[in-house]
N, CA, C and O atoms as a GROMACS GRO file, in nm:
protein
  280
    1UNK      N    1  -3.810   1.021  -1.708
    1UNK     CA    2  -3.765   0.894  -1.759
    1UNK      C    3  -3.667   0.829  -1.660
    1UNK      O    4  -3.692   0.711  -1.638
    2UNK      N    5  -3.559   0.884  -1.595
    2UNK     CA    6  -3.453   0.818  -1.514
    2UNK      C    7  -3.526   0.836  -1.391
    2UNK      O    8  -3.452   0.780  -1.310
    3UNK      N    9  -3.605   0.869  -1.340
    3UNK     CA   10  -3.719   0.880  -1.262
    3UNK      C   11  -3.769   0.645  -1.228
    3UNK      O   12  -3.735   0.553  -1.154
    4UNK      N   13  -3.863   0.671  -1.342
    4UNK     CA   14  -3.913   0.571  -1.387
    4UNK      C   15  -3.823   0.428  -1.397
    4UNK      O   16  -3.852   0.322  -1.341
    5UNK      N   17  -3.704   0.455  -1.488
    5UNK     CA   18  -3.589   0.362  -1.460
    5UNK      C   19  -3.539   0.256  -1.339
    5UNK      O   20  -3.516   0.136  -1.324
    6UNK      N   21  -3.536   0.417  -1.243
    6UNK     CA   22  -3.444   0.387  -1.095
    6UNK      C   23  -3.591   0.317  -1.054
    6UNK      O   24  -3.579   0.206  -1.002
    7UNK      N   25  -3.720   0.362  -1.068
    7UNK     CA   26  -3.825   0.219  -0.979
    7UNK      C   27  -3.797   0.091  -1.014
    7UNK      O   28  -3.784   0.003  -0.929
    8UNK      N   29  -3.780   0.064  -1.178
    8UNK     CA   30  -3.797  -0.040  -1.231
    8UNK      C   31  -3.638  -0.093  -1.219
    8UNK      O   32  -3.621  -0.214  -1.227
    9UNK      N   33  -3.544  -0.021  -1.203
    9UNK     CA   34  -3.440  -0.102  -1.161
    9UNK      C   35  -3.413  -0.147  -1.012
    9UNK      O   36  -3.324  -0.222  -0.971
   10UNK      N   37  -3.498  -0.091  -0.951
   10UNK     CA   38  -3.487  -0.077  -0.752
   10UNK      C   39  -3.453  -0.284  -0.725
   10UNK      O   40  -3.523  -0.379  -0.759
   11UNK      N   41  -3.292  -0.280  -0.638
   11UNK     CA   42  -3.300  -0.420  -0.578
   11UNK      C   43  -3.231  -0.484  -0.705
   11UNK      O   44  -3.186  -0.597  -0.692
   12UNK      N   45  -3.217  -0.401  -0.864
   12UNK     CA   46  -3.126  -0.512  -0.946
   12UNK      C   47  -3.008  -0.478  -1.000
   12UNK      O   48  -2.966  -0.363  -0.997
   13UNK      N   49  -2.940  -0.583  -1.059
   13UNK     CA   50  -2.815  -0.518  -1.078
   13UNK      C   51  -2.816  -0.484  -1.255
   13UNK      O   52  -2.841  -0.569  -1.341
   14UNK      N   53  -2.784  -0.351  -1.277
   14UNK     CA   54  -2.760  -0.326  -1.394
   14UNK      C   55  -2.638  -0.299  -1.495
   14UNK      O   56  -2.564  -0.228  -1.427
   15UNK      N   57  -2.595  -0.312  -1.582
   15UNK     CA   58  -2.494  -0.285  -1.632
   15UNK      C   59  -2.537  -0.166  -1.743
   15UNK      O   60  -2.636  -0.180  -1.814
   16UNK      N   61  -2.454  -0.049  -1.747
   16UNK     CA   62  -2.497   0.084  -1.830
   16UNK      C   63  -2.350   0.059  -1.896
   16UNK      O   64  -2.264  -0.022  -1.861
   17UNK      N   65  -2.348   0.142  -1.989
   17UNK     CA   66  -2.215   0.175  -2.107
   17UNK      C   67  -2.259   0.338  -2.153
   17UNK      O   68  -2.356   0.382  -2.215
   18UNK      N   69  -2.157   0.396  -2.100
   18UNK     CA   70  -2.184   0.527  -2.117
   18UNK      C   71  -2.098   0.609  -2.132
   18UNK      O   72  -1.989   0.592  -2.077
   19UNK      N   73  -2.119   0.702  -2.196
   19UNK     CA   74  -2.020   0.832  -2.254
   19UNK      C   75  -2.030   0.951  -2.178
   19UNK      O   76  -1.935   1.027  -2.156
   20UNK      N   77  -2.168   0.968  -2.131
   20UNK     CA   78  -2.185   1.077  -2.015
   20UNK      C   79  -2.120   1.084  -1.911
   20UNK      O   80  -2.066   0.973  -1.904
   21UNK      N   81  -2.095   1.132  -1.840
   21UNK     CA   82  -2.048   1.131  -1.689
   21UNK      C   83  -2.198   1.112  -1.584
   21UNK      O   84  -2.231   1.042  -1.488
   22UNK      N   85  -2.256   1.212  -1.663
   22UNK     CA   86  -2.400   1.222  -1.601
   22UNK      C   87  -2.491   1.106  -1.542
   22UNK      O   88  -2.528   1.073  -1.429
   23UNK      N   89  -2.510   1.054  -1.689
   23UNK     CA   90  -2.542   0.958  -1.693
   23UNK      C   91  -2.537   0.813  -1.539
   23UNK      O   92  -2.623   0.737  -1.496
   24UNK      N   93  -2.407   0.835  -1.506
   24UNK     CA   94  -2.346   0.741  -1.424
   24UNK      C   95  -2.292   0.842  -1.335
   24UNK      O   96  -2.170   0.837  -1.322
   25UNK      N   97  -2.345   0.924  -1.277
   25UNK     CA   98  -2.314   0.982  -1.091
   25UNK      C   99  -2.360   0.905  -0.985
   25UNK      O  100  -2.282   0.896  -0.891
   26UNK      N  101  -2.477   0.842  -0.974
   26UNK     CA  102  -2.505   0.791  -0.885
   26UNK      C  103  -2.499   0.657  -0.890
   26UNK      O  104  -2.587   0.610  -0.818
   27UNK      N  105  -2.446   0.589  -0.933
   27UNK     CA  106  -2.432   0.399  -0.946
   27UNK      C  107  -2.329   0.398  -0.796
   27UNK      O  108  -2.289   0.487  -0.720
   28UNK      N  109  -2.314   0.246  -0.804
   28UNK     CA  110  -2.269   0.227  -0.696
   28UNK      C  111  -2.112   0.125  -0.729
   28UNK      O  112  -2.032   0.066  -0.655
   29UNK      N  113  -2.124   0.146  -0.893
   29UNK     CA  114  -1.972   0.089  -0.929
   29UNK      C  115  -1.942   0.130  -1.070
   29UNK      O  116  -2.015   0.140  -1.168
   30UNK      N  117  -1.860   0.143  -1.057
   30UNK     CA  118  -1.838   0.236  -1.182
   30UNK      C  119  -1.634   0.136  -1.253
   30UNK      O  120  -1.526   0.136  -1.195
   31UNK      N  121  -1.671   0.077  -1.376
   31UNK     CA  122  -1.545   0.050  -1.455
   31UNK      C  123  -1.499   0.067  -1.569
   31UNK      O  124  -1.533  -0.010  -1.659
   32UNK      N  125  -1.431   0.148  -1.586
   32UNK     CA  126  -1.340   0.230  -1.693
   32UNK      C  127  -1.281   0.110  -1.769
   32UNK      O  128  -1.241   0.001  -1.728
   33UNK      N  129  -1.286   0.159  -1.879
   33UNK     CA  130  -1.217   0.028  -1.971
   33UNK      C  131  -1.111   0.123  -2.076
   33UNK      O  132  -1.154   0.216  -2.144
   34UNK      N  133  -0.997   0.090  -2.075
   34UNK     CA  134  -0.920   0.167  -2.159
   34UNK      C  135  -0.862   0.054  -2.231
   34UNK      O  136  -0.823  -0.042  -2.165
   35UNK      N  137  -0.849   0.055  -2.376
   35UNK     CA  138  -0.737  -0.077  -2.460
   35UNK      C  139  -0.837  -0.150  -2.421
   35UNK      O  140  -0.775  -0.206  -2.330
   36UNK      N  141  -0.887  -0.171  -2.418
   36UNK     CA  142  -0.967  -0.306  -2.363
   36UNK      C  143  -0.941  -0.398  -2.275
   36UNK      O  144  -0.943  -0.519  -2.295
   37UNK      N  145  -0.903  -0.317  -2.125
   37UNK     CA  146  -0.853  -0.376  -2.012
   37UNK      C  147  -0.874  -0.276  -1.920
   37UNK      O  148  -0.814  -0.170  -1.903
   38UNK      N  149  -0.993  -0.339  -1.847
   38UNK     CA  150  -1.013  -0.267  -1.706
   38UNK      C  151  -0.868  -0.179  -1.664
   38UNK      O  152  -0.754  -0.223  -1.663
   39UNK      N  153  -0.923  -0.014  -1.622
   39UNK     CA  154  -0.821   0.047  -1.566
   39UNK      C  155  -0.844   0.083  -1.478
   39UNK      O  156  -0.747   0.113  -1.409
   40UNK      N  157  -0.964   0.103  -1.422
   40UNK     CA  158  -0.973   0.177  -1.317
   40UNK      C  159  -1.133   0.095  -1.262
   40UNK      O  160  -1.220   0.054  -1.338
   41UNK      N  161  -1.134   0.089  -1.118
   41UNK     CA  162  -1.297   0.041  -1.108
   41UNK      C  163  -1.268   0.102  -0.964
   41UNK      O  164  -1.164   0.101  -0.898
   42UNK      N  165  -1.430   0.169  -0.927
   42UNK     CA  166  -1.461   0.218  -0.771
   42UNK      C  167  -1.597   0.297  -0.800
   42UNK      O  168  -1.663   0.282  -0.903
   43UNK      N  169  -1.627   0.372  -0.709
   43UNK     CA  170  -1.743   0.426  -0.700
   43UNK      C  171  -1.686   0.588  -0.769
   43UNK      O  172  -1.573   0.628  -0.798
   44UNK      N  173  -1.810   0.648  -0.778
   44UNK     CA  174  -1.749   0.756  -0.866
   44UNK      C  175  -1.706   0.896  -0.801
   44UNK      O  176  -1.660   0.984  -0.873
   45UNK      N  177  -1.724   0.918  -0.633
   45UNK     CA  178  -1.623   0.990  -0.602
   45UNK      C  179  -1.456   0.968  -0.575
   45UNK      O  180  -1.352   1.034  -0.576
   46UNK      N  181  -1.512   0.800  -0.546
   46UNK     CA  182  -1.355   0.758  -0.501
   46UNK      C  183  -1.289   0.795  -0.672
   46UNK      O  184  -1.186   0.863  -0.675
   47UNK      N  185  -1.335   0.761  -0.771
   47UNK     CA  186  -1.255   0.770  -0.881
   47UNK      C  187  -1.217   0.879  -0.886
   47UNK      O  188  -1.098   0.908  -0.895
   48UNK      N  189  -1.323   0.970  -0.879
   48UNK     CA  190  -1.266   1.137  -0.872
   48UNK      C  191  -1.168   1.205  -0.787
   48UNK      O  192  -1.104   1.310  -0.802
   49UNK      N  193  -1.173   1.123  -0.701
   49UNK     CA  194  -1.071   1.189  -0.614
   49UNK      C  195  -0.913   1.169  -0.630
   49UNK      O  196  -0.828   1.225  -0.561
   50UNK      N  197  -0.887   1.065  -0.750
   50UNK     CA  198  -0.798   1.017  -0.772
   50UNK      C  199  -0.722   1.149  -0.838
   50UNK      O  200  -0.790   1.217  -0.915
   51UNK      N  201  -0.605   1.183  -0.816
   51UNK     CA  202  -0.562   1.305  -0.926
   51UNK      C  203  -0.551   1.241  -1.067
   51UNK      O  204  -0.570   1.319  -1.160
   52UNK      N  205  -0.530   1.140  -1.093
   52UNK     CA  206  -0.491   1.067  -1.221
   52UNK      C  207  -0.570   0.973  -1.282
   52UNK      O  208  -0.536   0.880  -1.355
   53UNK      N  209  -0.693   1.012  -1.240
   53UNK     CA  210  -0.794   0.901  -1.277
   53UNK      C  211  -0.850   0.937  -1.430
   53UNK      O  212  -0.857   1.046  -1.487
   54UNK      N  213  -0.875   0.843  -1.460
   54UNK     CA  214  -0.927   0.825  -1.646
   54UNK      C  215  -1.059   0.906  -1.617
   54UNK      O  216  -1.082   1.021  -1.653
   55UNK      N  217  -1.147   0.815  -1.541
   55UNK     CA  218  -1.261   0.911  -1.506
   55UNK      C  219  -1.272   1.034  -1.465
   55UNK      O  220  -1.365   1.098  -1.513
   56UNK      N  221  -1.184   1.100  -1.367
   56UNK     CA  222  -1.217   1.232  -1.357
   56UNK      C  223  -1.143   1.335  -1.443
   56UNK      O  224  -1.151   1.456  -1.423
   57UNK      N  225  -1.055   1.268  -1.564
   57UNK     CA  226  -1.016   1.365  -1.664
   57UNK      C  227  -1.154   1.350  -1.754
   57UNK      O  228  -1.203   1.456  -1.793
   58UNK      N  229  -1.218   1.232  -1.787
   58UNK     CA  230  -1.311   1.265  -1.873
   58UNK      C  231  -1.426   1.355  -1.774
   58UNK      O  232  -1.472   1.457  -1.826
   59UNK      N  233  -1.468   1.319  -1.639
   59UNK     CA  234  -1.567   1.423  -1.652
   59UNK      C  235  -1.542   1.554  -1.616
   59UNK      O  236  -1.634   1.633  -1.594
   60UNK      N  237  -1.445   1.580  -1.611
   60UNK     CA  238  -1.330   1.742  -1.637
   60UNK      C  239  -1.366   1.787  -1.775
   60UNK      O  240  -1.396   1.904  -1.794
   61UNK      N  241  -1.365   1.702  -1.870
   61UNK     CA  242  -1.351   1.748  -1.977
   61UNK      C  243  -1.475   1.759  -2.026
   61UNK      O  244  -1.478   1.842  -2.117
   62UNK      N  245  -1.599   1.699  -1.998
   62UNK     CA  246  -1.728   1.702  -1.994
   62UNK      C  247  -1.793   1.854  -1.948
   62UNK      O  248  -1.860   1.943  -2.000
   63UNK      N  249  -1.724   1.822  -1.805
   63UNK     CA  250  -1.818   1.992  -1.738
   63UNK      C  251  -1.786   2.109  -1.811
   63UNK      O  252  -1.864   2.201  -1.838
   64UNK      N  253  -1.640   2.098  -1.849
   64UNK     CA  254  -1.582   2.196  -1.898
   64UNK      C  255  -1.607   2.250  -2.041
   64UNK      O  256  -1.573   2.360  -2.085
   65UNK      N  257  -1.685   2.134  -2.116
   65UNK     CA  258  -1.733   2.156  -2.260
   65UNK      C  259  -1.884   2.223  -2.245
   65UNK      O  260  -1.936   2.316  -2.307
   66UNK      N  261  -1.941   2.126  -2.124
   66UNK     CA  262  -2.070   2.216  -2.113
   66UNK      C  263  -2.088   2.326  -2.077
   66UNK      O  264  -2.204   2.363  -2.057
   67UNK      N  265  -2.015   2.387  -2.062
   67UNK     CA  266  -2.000   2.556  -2.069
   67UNK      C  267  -1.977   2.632  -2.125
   67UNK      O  268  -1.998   2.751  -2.104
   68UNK      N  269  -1.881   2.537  -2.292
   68UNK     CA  270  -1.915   2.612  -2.392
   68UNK      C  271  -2.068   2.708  -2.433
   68UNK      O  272  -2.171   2.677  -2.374
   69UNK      N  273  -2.070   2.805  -2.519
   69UNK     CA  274  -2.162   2.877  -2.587
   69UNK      C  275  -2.114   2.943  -2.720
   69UNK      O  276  -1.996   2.967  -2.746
   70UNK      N  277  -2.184   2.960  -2.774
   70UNK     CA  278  -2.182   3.012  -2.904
   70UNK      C  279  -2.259   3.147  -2.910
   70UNK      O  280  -2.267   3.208  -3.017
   0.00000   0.00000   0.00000
């Protein structure tokens, strides 16, 4: 399916809203909205690399859940 997507999006600009981290690794802009006021906007290593970034606590907290097991 995200296969299929990335042809049919090739050359446009899209806007995603997402909860995943996943979801949004490879875009080429990435903006965090906290309160409802842009907090953070960049690509998604630069965000990560931030020690204090909104984004890389959530996808910290992402990887780190997916490793839960039961």
């Amino acid at each position: 399916m995200q296969n299929a997507l990335t042809r049919l999006l090739a050359g446009k600009t899209e806007l995603v809203i997402a909860h995943r981290m996943r979801t949004v690794e490879n875009v080429d802009k990435i903006v965090v909205i906290s309160d409802g006021r842009v907090a953070e906007q960049g690509k998604p290593k630069e965000l990560y690399e931030k020690q204090d970034s909104i984004y890389r606590h959530i996808h910290d907290l992402q990887s780190s859940n997916a490793k839960w097991s039961i």
